[in-house]
MARNU-613610 format. One record per residue (C-alpha): x, y, z. Coordinates in nm, 3 decimals, always signed. Layout:
N
east / north / up
X / Y / Z;
...
***
This chain:
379
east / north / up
+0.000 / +0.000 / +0.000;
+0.139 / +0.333 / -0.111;
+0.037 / +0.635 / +0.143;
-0.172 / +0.850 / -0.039;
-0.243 / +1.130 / +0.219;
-0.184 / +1.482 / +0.061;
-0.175 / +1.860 / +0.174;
-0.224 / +2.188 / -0.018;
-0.023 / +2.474 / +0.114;
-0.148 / +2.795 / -0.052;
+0.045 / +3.087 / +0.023;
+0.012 / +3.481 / +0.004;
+0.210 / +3.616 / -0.219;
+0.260 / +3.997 / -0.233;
+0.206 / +4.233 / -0.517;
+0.257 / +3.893 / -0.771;
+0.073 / +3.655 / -0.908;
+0.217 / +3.304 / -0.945;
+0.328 / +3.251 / -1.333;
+0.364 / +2.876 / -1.334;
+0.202 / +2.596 / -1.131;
+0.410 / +2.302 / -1.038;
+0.308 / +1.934 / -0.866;
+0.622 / +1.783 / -0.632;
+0.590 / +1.479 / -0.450;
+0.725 / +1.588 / -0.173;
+0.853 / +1.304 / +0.066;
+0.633 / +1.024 / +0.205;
+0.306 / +1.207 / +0.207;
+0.313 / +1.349 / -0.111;
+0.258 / +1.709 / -0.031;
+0.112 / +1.894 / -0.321;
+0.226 / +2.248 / -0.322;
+0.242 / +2.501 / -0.585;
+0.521 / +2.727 / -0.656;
+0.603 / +3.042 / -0.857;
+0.888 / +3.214 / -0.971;
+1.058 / +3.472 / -0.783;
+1.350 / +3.676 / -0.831;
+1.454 / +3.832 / -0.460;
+1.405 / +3.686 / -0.115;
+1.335 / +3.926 / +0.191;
+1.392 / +3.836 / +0.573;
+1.059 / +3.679 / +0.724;
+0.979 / +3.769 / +1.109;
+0.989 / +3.517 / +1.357;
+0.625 / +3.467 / +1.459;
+0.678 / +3.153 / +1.676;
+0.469 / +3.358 / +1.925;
+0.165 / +3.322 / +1.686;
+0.208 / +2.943 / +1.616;
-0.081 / +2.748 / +1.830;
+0.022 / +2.575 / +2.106;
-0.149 / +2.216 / +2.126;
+0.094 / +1.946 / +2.263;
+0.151 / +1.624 / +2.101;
-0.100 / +1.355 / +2.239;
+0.075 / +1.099 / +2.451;
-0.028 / +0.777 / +2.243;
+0.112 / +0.392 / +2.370;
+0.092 / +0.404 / +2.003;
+0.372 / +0.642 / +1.910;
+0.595 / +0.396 / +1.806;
+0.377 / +0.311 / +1.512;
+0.262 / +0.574 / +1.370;
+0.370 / +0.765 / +1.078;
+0.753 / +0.851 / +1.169;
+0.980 / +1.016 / +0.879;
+1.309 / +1.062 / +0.984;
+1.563 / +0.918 / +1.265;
+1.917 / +0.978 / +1.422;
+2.152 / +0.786 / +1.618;
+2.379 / +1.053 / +1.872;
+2.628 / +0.813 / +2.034;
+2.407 / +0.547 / +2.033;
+2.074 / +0.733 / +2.157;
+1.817 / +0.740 / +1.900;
+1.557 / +0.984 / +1.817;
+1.269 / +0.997 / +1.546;
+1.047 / +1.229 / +1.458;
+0.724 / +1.190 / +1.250;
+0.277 / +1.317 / +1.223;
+0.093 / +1.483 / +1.476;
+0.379 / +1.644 / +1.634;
+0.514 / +1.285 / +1.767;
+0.908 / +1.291 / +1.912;
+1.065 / +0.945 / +2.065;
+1.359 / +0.872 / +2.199;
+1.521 / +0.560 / +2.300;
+1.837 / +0.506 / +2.479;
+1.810 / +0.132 / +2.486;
+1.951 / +0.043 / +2.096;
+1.538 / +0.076 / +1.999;
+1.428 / -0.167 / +2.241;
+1.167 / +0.083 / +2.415;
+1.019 / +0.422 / +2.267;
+1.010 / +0.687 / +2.518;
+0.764 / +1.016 / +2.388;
+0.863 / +1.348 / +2.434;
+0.674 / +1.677 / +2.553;
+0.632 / +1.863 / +2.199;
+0.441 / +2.198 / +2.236;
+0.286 / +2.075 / +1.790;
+0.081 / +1.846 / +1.651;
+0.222 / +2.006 / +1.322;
+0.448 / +1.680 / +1.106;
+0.771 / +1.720 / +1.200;
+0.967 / +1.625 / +0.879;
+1.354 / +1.615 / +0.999;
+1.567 / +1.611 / +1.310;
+2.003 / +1.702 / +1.405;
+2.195 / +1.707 / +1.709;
+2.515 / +1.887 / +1.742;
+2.560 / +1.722 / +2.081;
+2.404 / +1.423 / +2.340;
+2.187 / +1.720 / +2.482;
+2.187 / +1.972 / +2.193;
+1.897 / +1.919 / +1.923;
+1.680 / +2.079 / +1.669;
+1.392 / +1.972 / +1.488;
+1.171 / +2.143 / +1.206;
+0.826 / +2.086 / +1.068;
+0.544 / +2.190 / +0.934;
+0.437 / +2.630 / +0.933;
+0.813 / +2.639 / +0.928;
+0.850 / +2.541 / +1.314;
+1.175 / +2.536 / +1.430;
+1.206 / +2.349 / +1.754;
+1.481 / +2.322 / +2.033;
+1.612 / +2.059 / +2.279;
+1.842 / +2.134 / +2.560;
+1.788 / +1.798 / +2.705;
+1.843 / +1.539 / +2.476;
+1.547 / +1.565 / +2.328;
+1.275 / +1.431 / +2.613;
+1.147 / +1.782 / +2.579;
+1.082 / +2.097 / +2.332;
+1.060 / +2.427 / +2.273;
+0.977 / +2.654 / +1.996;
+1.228 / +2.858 / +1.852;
+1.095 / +2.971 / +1.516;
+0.789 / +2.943 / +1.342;
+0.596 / +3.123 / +1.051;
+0.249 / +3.002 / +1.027;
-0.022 / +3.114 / +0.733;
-0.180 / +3.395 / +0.929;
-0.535 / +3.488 / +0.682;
-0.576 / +3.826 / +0.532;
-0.692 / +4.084 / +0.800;
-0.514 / +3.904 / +1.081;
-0.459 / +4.156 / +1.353;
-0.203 / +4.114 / +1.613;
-0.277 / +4.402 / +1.754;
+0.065 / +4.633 / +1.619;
+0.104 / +4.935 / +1.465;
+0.172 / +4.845 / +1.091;
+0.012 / +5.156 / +0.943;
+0.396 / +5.277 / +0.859;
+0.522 / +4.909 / +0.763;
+0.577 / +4.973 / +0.414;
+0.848 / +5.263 / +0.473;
+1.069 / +5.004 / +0.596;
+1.019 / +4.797 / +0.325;
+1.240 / +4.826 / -0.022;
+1.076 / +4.832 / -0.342;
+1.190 / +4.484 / -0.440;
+1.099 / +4.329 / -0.136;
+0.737 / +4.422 / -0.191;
+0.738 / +4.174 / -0.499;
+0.933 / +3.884 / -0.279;
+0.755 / +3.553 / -0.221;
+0.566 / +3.516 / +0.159;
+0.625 / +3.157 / +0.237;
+0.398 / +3.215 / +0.553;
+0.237 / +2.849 / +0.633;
+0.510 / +2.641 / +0.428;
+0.695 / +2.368 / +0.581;
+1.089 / +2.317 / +0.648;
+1.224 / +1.999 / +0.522;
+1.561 / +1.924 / +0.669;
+1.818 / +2.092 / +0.913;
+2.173 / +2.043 / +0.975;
+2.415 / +2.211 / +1.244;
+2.801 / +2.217 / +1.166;
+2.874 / +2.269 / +1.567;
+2.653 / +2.367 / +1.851;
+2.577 / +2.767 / +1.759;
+2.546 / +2.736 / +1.394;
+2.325 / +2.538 / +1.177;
+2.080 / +2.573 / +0.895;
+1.705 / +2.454 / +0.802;
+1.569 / +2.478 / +0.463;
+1.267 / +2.377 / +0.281;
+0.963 / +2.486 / +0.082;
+0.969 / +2.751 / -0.154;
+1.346 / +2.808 / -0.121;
+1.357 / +2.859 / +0.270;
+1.707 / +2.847 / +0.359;
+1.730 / +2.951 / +0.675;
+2.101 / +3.020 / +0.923;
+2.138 / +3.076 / +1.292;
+2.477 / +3.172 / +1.446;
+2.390 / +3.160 / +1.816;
+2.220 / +2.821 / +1.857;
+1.884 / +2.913 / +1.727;
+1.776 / +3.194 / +1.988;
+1.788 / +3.432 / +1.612;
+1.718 / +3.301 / +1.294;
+1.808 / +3.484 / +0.941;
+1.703 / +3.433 / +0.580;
+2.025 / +3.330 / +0.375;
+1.786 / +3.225 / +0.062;
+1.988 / +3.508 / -0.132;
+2.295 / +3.389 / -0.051;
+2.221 / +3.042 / -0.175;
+2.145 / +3.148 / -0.528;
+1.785 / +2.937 / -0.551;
+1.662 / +3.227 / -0.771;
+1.358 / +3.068 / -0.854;
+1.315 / +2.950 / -0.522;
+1.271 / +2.588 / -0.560;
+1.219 / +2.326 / -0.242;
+1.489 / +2.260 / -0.106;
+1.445 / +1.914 / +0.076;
+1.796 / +1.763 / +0.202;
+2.140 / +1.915 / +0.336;
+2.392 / +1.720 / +0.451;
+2.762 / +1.709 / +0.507;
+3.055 / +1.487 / +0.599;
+3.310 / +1.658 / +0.745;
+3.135 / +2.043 / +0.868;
+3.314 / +2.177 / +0.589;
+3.156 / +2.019 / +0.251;
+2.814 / +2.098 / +0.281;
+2.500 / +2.029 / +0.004;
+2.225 / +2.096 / -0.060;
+1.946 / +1.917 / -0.291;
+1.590 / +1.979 / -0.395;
+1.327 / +2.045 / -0.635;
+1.388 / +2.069 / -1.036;
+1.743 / +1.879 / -0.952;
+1.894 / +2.179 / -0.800;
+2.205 / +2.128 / -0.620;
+2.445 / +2.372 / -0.423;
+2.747 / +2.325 / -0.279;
+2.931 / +2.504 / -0.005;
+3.358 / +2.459 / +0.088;
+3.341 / +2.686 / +0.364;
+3.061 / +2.540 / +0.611;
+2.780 / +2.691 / +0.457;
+2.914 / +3.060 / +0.451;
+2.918 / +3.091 / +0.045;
+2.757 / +2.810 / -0.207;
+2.820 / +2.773 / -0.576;
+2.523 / +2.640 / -0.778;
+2.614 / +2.296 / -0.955;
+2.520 / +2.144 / -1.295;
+2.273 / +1.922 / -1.182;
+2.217 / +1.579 / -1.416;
+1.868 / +1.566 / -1.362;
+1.570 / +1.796 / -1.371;
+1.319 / +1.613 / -1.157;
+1.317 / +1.631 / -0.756;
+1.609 / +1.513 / -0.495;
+1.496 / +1.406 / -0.157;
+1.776 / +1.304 / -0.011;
+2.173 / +1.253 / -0.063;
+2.443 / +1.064 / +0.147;
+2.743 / +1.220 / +0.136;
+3.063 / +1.004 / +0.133;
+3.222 / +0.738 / +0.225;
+3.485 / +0.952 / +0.079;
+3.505 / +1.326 / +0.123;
+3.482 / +1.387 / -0.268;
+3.193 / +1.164 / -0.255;
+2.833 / +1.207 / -0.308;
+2.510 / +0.993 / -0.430;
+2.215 / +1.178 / -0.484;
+1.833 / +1.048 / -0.512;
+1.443 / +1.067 / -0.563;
+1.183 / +1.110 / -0.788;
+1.113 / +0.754 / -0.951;
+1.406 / +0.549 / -0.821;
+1.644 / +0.789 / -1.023;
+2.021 / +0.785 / -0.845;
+2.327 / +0.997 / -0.949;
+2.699 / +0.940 / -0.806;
+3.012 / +1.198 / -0.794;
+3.364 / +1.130 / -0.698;
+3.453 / +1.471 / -0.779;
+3.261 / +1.706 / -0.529;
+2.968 / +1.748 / -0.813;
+3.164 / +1.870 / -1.054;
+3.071 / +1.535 / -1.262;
+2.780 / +1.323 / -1.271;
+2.694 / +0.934 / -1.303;
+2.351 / +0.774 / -1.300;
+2.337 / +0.477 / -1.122;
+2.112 / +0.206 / -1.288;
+1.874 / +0.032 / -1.121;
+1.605 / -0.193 / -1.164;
+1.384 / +0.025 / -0.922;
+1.106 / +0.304 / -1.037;
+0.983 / +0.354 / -0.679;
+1.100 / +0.720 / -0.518;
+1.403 / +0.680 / -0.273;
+1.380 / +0.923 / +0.046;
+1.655 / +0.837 / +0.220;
+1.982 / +0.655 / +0.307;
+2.283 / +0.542 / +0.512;
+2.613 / +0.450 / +0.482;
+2.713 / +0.091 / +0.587;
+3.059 / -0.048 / +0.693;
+3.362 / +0.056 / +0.498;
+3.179 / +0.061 / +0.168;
+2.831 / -0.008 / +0.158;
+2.565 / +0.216 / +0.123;
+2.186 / +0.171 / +0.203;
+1.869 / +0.397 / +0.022;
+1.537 / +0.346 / +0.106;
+1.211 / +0.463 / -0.007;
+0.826 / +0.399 / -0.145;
+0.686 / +0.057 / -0.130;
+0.940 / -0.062 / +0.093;
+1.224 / -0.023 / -0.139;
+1.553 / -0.124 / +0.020;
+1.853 / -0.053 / -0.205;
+2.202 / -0.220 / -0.079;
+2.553 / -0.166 / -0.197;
+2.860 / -0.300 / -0.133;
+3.103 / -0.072 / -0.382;
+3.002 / +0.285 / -0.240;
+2.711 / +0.302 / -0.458;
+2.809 / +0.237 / -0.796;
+2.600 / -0.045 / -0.804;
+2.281 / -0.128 / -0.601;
+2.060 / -0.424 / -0.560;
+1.698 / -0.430 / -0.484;
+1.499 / -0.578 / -0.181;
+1.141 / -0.529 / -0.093;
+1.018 / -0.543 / +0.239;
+0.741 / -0.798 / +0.324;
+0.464 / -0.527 / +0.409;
+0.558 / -0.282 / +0.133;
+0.513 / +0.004 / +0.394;
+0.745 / +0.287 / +0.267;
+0.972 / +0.423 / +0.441;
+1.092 / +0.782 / +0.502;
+1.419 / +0.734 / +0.711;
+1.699 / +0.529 / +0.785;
+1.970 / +0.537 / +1.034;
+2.247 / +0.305 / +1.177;
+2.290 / +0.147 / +1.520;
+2.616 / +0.156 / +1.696;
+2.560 / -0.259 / +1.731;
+2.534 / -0.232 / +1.319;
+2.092 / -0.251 / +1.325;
+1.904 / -0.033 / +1.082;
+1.608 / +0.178 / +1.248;
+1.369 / +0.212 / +0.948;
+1.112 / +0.461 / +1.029;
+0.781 / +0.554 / +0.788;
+0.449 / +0.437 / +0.705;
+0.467 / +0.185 / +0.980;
+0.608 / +0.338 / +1.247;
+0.981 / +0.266 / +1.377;
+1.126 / -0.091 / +1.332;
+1.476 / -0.250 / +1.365;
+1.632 / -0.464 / +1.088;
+1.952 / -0.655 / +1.071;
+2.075 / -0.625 / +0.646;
+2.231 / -0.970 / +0.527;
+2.664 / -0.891 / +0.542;
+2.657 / -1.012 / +0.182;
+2.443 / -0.714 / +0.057;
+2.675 / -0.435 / +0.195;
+2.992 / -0.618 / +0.096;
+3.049 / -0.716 / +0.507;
+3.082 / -1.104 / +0.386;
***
């Protein structure tokens, strides 16, 4: 069974009317949004204050419901997923513990820069903050679709003289989600996602700023995954098969020639430094040695969209995805070979155990796997 749950996120736009409509199947749950063209980017205020507070029910049933993306921080593991829903197990996945989250909004991707330090982003662009390992939340950001007329009781009759001309025609992605976030140490760190949000904190999160002009995603694509290897080579992949590149930790990025023009959602970077494999939209996988400067698709026998992956052991590599896709290799992904899991559920996120498990997270909650040595060249 293929998850067929879907979500329109309109947006306001100001002074400009969208010129192109576009369909992305975004992630697991398909999000429909549609997107326009835009030339500038402007800084968006922080209106966590204005996000609802409802706190994630406490369900025995956490566990297996819809989770989307996992991490292991020296050996504690933490996944994230619908209805606001944050567990964390410090047993190797033997026991789910849920957090206090102050959502119900899906929180699509998690990072911690330390044991205790965490961040975790989500749906109206909710940024959220752990100082304790995760066992509880707080917002930090947020930007949620506030309807025309909304009064918050300011005085915004002289707004627009503080406003340049060209950020009057800039895109308000007010309502749209963030789809990933990364943090090179504990004060600085990055979320991005819809409508080109690229988003930068230098001071842990407490102030947020909109870098989406120094990215260079003019037309303001999604932006879905950002990862990095060693703090220093960061990337960035998304909608249309845009990719960016940073050398410097994320403070300037060079746009690369991408070798596709249909959606990433999701890369693993390595197991070498000038390594990268790229995937999404229909199974399609792309490989550089070279730090993107050259391409290679991967073939595979697989159509179904891949959302995420792992590496595995000295050379293997793991990417999983729709239908229960499991793609293994044992030669750092130039070649792949296909398994299917028995209930098809498809799944969102993957992560290793310290004791060499797999925590597979998705349409069926969290589960642990063991992959056969032979598949990821551990023989």
């Amino acid at each position: 069974m293929v998850l067929c749950m879907q979500k329109t996120t309109l947006l306001a736009l100001t002074k400009r009317k969208p010129t192109a409509l576009h369909t992305l199947l975004w992630g697991l749950l398909g999000v429909l949004l549609s997107t326009v063209s835009f030339g500038t980017s402007f800084a968006l205020a922080n209106d966590k204050d204005k996000l609802e507070t409802r706190y994630s029910v406490m369900s025995m049933k956490a566990a297996g419901s819809l989770l989307v993306d996992a991490i292991n921080i020296n050996g504690k593991l933490v996944v994230v997923g619908a209805r606001g829903h944050i567990l964390v197990s410090r047993d190797k996945g033997k026991s789910w513990k849920q957090a206090k989250v102050p959502t119900q909004n899906l929180i699509t991707a998690v990072y911690f820069a330390s044991s205790d330090l965490g961040w975790a982003v989500g749906h109206e662009a909710v940024i959220l903050h752990t100082k304790d390992g995760g066992d509880s939340w707080d917002f930090q950001y947020g930007a949620p679709y506030l309807p025309a007329g909304y009064d918050d009781g300011s005085d915004s009759a002289d707004v627009e003289d503080d406003v340049s001309e060209e950020d009057l025609y800039a895109i308000d992605r007010s309502g749209s989600p963030l789809l990933d976030v990364w943090f090179k140490n504990e004060k600085e760190g990055f979320a991005i996602g819809a409508y080109g949000y690229f988003l930068h904190t230098s001071d842990a999160g407490k102030t947020w700023e909109d870098w989406s002009k120094r990215l260079g995603n003019i037309d303001g694509w999604h932006l879905n995954a950002i990862s990095s290897l060693d703090n220093n080579l960061v990337y960035v992949a998304g909608e249309k098969g845009v990719l960016f590149r940073s050398a410097d930790g994320g403070d300037s990025w060079d746009v690369l020639t991408s070798p596709y023009d249909g959606s990433f959602f999701g890369m693993v970077v390595g197991p070498g430094l000038e390594e990268m494999i790229v995937f999404g939209l229909q199974g399609n996988v792309f490989r550089t040695s070279d730090r993107g400067e050259n391409w290679r698709e991967v073939e595979t026998d697989n159509q179904n969209g891949l959302m995420a992956g792992t590496l595995y052991g000295e050379r293997g590599v793991i990417l999983v995805g729709n239908g229960g896709v499991m793609m293994f290799s044992k030669d750092d992904g130039n070649s792949f070979a296909k398994q299917v899991t028995d209930d098809r559920n498809s799944i969102a996120g993957i992560v290793k155990t310290d004791e060499n498990k797999l925590v597979l997270v998705g349409q069926g909650g969290v589960k642990l796997a063991t992959p056969s040595k032979s598949l990821v060249g551990m023989e």
